[in-house]
C-alpha positions as a printed NumPy array, in Angstrom:
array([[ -3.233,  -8.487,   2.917],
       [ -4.522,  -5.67 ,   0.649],
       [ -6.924,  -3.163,   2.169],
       [ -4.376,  -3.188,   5.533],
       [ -0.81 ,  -5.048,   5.404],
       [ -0.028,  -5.663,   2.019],
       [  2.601,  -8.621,   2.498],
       [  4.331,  -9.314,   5.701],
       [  6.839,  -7.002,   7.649],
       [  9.727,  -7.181,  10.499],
       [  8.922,  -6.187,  13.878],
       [  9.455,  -2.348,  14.966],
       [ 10.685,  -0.627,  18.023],
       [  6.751,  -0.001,  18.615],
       [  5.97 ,  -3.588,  18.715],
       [  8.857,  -4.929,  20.448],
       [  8.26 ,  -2.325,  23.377],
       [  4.424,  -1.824,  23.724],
       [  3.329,  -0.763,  27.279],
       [  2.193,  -3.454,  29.625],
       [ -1.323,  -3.709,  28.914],
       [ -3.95 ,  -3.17 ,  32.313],
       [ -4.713,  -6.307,  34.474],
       [ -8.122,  -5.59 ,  33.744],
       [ -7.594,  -5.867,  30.076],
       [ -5.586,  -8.992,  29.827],
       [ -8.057, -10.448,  32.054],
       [-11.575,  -9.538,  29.782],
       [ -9.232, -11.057,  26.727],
       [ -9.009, -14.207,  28.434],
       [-12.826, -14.298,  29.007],
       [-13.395, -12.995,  25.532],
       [-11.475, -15.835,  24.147],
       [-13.066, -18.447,  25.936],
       [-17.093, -17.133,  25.578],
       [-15.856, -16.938,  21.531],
       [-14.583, -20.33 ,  21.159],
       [-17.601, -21.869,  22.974],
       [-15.55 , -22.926,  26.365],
       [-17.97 , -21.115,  28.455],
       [-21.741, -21.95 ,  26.861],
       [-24.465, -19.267,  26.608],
       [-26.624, -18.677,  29.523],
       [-23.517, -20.504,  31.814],
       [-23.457, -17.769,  34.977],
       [-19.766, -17.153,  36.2  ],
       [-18.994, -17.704,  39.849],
       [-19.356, -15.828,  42.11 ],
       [-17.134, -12.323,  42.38 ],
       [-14.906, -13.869,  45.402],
       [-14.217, -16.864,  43.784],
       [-13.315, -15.004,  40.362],
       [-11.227, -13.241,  42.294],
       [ -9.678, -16.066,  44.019],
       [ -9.46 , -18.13 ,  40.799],
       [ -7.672, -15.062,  38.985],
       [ -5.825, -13.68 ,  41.775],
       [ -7.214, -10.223,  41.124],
       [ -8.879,  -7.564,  43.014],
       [-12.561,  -6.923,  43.155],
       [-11.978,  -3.437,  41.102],
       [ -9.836,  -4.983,  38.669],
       [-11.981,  -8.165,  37.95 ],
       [-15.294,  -5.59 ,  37.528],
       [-13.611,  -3.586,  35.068],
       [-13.026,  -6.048,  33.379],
       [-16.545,  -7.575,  33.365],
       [-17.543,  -4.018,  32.543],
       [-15.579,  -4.648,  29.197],
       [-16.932,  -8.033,  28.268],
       [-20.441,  -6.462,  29.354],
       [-19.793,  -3.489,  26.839],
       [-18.913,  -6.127,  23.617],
       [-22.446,  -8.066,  24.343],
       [-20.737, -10.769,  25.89 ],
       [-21.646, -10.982,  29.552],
       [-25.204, -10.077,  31.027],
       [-24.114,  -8.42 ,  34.312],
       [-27.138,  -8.476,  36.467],
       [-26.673,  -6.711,  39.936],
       [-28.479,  -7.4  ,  42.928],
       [-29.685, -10.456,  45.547],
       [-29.095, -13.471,  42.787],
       [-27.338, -11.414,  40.077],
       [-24.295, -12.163,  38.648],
       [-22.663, -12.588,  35.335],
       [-24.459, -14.429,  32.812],
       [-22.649, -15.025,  29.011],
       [-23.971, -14.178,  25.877],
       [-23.241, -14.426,  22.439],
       [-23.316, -11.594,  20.319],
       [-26.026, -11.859,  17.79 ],
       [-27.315,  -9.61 ,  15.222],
       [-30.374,  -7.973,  16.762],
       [-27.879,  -5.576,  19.147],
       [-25.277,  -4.788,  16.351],
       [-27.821,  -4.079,  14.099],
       [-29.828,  -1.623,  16.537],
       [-26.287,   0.456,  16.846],
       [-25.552,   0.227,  13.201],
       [-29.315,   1.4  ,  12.421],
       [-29.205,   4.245,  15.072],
       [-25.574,   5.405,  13.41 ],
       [-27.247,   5.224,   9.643],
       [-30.197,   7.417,  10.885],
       [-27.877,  10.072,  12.129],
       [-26.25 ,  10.111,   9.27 ],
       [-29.358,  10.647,   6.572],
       [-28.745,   7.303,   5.325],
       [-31.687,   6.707,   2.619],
       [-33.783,   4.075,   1.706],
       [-31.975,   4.069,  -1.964],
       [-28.198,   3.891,  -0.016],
       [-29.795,   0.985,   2.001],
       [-30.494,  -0.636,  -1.684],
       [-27.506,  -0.476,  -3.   ],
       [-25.739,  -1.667,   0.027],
       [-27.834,  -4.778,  -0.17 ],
       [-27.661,  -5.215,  -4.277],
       [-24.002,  -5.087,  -3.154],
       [-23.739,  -7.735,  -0.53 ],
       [-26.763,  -9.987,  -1.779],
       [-26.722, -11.583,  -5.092],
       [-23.199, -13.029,  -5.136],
       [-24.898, -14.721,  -1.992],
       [-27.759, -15.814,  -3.726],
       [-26.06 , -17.288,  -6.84 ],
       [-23.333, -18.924,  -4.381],
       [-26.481, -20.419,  -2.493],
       [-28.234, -21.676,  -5.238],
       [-25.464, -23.21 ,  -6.99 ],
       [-24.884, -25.819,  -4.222],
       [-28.21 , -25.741,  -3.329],
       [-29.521, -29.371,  -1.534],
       [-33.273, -30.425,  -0.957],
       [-33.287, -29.838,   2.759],
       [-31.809, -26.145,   2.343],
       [-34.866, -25.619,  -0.017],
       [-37.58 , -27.193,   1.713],
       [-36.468, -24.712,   4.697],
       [-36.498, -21.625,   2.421],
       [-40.137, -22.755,   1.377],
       [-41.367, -23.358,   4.767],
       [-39.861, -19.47 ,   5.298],
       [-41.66 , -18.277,   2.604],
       [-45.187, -19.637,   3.477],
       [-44.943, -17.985,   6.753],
       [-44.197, -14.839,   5.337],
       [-47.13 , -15.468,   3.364],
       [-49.444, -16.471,   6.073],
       [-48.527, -13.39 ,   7.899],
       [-49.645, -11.028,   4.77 ],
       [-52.257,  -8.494,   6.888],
       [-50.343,  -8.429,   9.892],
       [-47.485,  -5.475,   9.756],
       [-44.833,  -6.669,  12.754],
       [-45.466, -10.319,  12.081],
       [-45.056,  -9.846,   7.979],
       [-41.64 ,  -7.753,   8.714],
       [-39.985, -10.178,  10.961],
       [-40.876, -13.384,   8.338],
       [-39.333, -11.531,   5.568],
       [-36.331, -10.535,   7.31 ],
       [-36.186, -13.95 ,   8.603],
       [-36.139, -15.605,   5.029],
       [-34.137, -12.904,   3.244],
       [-31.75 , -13.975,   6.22 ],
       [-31.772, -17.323,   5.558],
       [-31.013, -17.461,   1.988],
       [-27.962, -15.265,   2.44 ],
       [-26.543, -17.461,   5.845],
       [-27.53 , -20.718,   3.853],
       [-24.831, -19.564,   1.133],
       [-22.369, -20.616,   3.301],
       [-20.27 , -17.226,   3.842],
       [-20.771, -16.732,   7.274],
       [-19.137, -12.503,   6.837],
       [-21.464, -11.393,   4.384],
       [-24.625, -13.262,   6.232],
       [-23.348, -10.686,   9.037],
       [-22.804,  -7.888,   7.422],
       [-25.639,  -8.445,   5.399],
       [-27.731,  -9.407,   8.549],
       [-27.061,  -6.276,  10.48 ],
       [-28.414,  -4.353,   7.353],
       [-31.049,  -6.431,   7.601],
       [-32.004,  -5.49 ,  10.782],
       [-32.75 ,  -1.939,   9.494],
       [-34.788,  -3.131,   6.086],
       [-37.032,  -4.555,   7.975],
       [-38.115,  -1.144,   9.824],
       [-38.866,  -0.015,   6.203],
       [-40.913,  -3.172,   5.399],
       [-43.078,  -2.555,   8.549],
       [-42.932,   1.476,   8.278],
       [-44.55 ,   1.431,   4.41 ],
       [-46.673,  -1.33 ,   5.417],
       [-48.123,  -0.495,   8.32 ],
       [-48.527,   3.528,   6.994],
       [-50.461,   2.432,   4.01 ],
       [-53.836,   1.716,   3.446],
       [-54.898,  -2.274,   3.722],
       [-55.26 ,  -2.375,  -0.398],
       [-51.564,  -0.515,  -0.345],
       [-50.403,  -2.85 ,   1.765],
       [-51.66 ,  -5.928,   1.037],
       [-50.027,  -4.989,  -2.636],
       [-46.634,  -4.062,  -1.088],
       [-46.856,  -7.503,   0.662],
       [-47.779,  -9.65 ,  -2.315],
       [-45.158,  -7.884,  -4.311],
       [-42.705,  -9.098,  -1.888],
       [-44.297, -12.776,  -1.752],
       [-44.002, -12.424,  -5.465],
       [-40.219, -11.542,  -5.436],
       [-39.162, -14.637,  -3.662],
       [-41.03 , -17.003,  -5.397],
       [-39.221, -16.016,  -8.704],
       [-35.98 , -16.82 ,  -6.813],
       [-37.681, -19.846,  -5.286],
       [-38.404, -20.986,  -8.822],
       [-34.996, -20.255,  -9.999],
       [-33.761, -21.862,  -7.322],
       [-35.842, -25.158,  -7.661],
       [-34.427, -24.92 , -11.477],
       [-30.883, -24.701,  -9.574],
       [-30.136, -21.91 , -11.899],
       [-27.652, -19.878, -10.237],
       [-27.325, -16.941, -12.712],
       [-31.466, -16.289, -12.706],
       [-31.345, -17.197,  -8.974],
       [-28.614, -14.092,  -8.641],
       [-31.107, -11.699, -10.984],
       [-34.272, -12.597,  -9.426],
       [-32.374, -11.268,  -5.635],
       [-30.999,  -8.284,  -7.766],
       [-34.492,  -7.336,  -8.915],
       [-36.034,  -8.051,  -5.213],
       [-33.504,  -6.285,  -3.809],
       [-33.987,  -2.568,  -6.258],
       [-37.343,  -3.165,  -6.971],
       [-38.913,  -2.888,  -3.159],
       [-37.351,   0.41 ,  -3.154],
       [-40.119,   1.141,  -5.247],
       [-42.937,  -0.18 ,  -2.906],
       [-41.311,   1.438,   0.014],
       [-40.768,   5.449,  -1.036],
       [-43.841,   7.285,  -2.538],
       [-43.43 ,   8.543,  -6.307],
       [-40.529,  11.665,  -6.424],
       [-39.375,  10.906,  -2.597],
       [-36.679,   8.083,  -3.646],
       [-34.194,  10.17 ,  -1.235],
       [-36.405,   9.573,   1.68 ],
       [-34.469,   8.91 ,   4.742],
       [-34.379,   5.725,   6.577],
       [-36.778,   5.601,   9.974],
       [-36.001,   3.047,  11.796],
       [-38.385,   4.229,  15.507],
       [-41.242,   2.536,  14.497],
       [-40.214,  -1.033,  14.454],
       [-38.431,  -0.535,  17.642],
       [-41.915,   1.405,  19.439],
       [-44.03 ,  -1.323,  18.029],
       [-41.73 ,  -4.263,  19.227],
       [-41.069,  -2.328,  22.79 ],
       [-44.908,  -2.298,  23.006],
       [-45.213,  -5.897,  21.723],
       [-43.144,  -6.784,  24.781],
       [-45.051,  -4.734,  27.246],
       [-48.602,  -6.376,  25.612],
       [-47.966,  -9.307,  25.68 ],
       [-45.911,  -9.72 ,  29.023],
       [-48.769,  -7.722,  30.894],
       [-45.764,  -5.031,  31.627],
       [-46.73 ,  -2.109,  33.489],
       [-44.485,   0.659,  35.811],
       [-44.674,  -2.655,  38.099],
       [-43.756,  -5.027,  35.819],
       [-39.916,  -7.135,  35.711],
       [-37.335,  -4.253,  36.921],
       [-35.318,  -5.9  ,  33.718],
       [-37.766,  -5.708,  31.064],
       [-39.299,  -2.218,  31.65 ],
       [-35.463,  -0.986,  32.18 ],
       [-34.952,  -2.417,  28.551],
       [-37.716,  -0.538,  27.302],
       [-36.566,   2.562,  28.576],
       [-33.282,   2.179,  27.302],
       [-35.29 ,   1.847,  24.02 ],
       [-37.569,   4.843,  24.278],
       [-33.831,   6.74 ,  24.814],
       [-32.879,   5.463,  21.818],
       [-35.607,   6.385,  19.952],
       [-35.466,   9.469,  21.252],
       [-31.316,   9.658,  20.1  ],
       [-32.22 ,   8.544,  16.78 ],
       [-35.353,  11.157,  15.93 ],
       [-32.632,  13.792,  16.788],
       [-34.734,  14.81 ,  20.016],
       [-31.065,  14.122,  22.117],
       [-28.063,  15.723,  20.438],
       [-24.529,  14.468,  20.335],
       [-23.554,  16.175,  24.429],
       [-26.701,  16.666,  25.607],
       [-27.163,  16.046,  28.886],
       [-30.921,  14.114,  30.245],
       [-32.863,  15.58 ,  33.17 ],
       [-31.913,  13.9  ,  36.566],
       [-32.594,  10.997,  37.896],
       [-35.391,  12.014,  40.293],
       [-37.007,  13.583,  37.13 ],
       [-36.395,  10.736,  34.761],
       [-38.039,   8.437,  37.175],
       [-41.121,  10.239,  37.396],
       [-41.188,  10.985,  33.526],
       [-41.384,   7.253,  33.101],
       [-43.047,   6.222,  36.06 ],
       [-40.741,   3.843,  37.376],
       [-38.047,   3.221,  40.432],
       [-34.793,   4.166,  40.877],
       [-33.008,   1.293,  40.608],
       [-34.869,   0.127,  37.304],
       [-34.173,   3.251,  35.895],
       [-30.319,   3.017,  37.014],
       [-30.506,  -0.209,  35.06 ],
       [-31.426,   1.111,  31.68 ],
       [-28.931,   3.824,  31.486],
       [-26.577,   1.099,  32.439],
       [-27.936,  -0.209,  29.196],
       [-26.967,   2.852,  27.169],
       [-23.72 ,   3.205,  29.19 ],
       [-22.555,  -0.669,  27.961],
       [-24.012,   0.54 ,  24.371],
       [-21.179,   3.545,  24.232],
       [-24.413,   6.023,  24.256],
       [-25.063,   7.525,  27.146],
       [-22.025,   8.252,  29.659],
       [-23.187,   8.566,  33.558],
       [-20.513,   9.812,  36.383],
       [-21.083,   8.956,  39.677],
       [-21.222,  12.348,  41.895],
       [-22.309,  14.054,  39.084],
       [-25.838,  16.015,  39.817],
       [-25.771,  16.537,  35.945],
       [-27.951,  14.043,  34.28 ],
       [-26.276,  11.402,  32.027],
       [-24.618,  12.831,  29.427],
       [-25.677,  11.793,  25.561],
       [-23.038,  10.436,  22.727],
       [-23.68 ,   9.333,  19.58 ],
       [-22.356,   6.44 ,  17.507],
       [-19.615,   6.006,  15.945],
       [-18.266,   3.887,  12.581],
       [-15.899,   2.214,  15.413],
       [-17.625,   1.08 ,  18.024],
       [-20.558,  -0.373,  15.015],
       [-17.459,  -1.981,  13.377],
       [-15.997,  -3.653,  16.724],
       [-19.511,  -4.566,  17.697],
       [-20.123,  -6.436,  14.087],
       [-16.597,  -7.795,  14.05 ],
       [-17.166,  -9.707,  17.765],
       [-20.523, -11.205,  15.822],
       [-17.991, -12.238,  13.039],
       [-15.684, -13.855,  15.977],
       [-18.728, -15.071,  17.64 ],
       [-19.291, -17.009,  14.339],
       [-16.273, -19.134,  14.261],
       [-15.358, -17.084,  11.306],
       [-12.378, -17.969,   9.719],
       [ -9.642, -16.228,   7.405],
       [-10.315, -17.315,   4.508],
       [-14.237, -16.489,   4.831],
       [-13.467, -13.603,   5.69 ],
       [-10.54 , -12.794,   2.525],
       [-13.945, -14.282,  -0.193],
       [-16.287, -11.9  ,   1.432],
       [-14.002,  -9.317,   0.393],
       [-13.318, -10.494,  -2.762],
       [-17.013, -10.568,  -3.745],
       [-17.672,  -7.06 ,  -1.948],
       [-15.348,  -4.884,  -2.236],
       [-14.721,  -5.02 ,  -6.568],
       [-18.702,  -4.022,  -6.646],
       [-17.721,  -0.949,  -4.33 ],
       [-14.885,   0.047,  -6.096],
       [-17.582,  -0.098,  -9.16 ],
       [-19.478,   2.623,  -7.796],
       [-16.525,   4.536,  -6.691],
       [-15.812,   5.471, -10.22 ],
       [-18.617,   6.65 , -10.914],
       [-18.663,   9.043,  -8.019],
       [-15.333,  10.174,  -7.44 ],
       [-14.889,  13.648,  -6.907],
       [-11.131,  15.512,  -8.127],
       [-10.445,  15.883,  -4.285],
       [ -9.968,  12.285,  -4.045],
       [ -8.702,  11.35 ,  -7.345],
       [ -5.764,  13.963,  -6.372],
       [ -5.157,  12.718,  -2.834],
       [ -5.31 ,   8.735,  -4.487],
       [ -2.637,  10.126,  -6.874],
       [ -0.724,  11.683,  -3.791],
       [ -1.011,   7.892,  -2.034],
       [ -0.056,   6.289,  -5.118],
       [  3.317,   7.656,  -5.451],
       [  3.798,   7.892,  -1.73 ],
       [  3.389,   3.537,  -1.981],
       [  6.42 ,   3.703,  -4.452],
       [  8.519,   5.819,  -2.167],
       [  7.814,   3.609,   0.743],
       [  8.109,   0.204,  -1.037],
       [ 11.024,  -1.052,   1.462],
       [  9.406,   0.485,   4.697],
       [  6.578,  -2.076,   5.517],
       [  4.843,  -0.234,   8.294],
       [  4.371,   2.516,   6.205],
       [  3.424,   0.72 ,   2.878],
       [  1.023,  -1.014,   4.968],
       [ -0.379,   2.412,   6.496],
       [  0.06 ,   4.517,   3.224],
       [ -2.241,   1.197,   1.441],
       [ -4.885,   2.023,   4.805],
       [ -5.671,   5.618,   4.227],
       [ -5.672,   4.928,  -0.147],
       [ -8.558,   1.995,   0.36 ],
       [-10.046,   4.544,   2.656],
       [-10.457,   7.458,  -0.066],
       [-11.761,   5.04 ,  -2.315],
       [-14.308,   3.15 ,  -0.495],
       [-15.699,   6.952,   0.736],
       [-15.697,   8.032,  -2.631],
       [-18.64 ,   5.627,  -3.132],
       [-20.435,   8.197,  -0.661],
       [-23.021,   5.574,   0.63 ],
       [-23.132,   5.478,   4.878],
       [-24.31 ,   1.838,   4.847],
       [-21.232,   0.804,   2.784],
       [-19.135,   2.855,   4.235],
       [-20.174,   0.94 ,   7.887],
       [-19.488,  -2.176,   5.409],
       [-15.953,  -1.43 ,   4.541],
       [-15.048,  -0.333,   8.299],
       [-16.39 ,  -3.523,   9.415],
       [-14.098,  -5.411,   6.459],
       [-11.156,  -3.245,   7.921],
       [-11.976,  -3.691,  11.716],
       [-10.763,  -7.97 ,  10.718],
       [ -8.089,  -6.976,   8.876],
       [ -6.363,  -4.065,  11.373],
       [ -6.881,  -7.084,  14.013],
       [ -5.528,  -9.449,  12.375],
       [ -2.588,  -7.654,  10.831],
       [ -0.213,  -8.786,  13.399],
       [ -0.837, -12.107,  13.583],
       [ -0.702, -12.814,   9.735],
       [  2.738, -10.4  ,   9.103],
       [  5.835, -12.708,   8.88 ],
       [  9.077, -11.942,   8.207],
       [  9.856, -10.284,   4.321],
       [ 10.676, -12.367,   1.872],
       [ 12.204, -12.111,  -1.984],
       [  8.659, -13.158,  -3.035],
       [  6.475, -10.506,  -0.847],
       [  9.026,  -7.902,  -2.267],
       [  7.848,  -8.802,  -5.898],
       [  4.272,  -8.956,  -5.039],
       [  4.793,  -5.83 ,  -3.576],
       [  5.943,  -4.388,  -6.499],
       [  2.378,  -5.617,  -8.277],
       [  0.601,  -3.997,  -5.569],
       [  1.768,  -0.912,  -6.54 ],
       [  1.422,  -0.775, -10.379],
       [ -1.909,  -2.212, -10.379],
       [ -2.696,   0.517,  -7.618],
       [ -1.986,   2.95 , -10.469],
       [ -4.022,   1.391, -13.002],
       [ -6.627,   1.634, -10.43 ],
       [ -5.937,   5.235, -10.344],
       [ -6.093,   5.51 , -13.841],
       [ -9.727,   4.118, -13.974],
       [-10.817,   5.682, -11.074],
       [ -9.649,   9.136, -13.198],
       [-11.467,   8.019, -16.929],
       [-14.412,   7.134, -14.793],
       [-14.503,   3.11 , -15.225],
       [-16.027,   1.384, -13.485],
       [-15.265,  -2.112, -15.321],
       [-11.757,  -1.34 , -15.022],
       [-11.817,  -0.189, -11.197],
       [-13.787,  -3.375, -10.284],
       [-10.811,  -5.77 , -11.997],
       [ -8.17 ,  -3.239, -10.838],
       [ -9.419,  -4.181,  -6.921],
       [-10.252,  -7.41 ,  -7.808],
       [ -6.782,  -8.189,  -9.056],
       [ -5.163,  -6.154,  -6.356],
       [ -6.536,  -8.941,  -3.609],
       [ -5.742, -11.735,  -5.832],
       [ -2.429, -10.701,  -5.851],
       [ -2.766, -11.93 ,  -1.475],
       [ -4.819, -15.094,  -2.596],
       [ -1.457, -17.239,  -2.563],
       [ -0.745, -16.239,   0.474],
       [ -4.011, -16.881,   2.145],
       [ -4.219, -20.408,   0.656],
       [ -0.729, -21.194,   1.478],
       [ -0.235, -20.582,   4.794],
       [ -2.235, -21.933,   7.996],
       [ -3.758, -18.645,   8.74 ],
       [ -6.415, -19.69 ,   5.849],
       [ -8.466, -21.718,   7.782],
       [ -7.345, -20.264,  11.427],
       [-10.663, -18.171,  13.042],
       [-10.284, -14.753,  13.435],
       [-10.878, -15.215,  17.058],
       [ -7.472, -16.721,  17.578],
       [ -5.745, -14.71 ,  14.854],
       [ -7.444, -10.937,  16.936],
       [ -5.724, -10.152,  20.302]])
């Protein structure tokens, strides 16, 4: 498929004789499998660790590591202790979104990049939403939208009922990728909602808040109309014009912050649970873990950085030992924090990565009973509007190193491992060139599916993959070409045709309606 493995390929020396994988490893895949396809429920707790070990004929340190995987993907709650166990979960948006959020703010993501990432993903949504729109699907929007504006006054509560409607409309358009990818952005929006609202004066705010009200009932009304076209302008002018309502006059650059939506829900949960330094070991340990965070994202904790030691984290926070051992476990499963045993050090601080967001977003995709061909549409309604932007940003750097790819791609035209590679690092330069951090998280997440599902979907070569192959390439250079005379009509049908050139084989083969899940080892 374009963007990864454009056409099929033989099998290499490399895949014929790849090392034997760890116990450990083939064991968490099992798990992984079964938690994704719904064979063990949510909330189901495992047996216990002698009778997994019985059952799987593995030893105690091989059947933890590989709960420590499964823990580390958000899909097992391992709680230690009298009555503990492992618990499953299913990925969901809130923890994806935290990392990707926490990554963005390192990265001086704005509030105008956050925008355009969602005038991006959004409206196609929209307009595919409202033109197969049925009654119930609307009555549910409206009941959304008069709880977001009963909760006009109230900062946390007005946040979370537009991010819940905004959520809806996009996961009600039936595309269950771009309701993720669009959810996890999501996540961070609505930090921005509360952050202008709550930092405003009540007149301020109460007018930010209406505005918003105002927005969605002109899609609402478009939508009652079932007028797909106004339905996809009305999200396109929601989307851009809250950028307005959120960034003073002359500070459209302003970074995103996302700390005060976590602080005030952290101290939501304390409030309302009666949570002090004596409180549930579990729920002040999450806390913690999100006051580190905080910390990680304000740029208080630097990418190394070590924390003071336990004995002196404890008393900074006022809690036990053990509860305090439980939130950096927390951070540890979250790729954040990184604690060796023996070490008199204190934990030691990483950052995150495009990755780890990208493998955490694509288990919510699996998690979704996502399938192929959902996945190939999202692309084709994404990625043409990035390659859009690309041409208008492009800098001679990357036009040169496209033109470089471009005739490497002819060279290699026989050689499918490397025309597949060589197509990899060309879809890279272009998608950077758009030089947006929330898209770029986008099209890692796009390319997380498609690397892990390369090798299930490459068959052997055939006289028709050779020809298409042969398309690939010239209409790679007429992307080139646009991408050079700055076009950005040209670039977007240049891409678009480019992954049309794969819809036949999508369509045609079972792999189309497979889910990703079974198609990712």
């Amino acid at each position: 498929m374009t963007g990864s493995a454009a056409g099929p390929r033989r099998a290499t020396v490399a895949d014929t004789f790849r090392p034997p994988r760890k116990m450990a490893h083939v064991l968490a895949a099992d798990l992984r499998r079964q938690i994704l396809r719904g064979a063990l429920a949510v909330d189901q707790q495992l047996p216990p660790e002698a009778e997994l070990m019985v059952a799987f004929d593995v030893s105690r340190d091989t059947l933890r590591e590989a709960l420590r995987i499964l823990e580390a993907q958000s899909l097992l709650d391992v709680r230690r202790g009298r009555g503990g166990g492992a618990v499953v979960r299913r990925p969901g948006l809130v923890s994806a979104g935290r990392y990707v959020a926490l990554l963005l703010q390192l990265r001086g993501t704005t509030l105008a990049d956050l925008e355009e990432a969602r005038a991006v993903l959004e409206p196609p949504a929209a307009t595919r939403l409202v033109a197969g729109l049925g009654g119930e699907a609307l009555d549910h929007l409206v009941a959304l939208h008069d709880a977001a504006r009963a909760s006009v006054g109230d900062p946390l509560g007005f946040a979370t009922a537009v991010t819940t409607f905004d959520q809806a409309v996009i996961e009600l358009s039936g595309n269950r990728s771009i309701a993720v990818i669009a959810g996890i952005l999501r996540v961070i929006y609505a930090g921005q909602v509360f952050l202008a609202i709550e930092a405003s004066e009540p007149e301020s705010a109460e007018r930010i808040a209406r505005r918003v009200v105002g927005a969605h009932e002109e899609f609402l009304a478009a939508a009652r109309r079932r007028d797909p076209v106004a339905a996809g302008d009305a999200w396109t002018g929601y989307v851009l014009g809250t950028a307005g309502l959120l960034v003073p006059p002359g500070r459209g650059r302003r970074r995103i912050d996302v700390v005060p939506l976590w602080r005030a829900r952290a101290g939501q949960v304390v409030a309302s649970e009666g949570d002090g330094p004596h409180g549930p070991p579990r729920r002040i340990a999450a806390v913690v873990a999100n006051e580190i965070r905080a910390r990680i994202a304000e740029g208080r904790l630097a990418e190394g950085d070590r924390l003071s030691s336990l004995a002196d984290l404890a008393v900074e926070f006022g809690i036990s030992r053990p509860t305090l051992r439980e939130a950096l476990r927390i951070l540890e499963m979250e790729s954040l924090l990184e604690v060796r045993a023996g070490d008199r050090a204190g934990p030691r601080i990483w950052h995150p990565s495009t990755q780890v967001a990208a493998q955490l977003a694509g288990t919510v995709l699996e998690a979704r009973q996502v399938t192929l061909a959902d996945h190939f549409h999202a692309v084709r309604l994404v990625e043409p509007a990035m390659m859009k932007l690309a041409a208008t940003r492009i800098d001679r750097r990357s036009l040169a190193e496209l033109a470089h790819l471009a005739a490497l791609l002819t060279a290699v035209i026989d050689d499918t491992a490397m025309f597949s590679e060589t197509w990899r690092r060309a879809a890279a330069v272009a998608f950077g060139a758009t030089g947006n951090p929330a898209l770029g998280v986008v099209a890692e997440i796009l390319q997380w599916v498609r690397a892990g599902t390369r090798p299930a979907v490459n068959v052997d070569t055939d006289e028709s993959w050779t020809a298409a192959r042969a398309r690939l390439v010239a209409l790679f250079n007429e992307l080139v070409n646009a991408l050079v005379a700055g076009d950005p009509a040209q670039a977007g049908d240049c891409w678009a045709a480019l992954l049309d050139v794969n819809l036949p084989f999508v369509e045609s083969h079972d792999f189309a309606h497979r889910l990703i899940v079974d198609l990712i080892d």
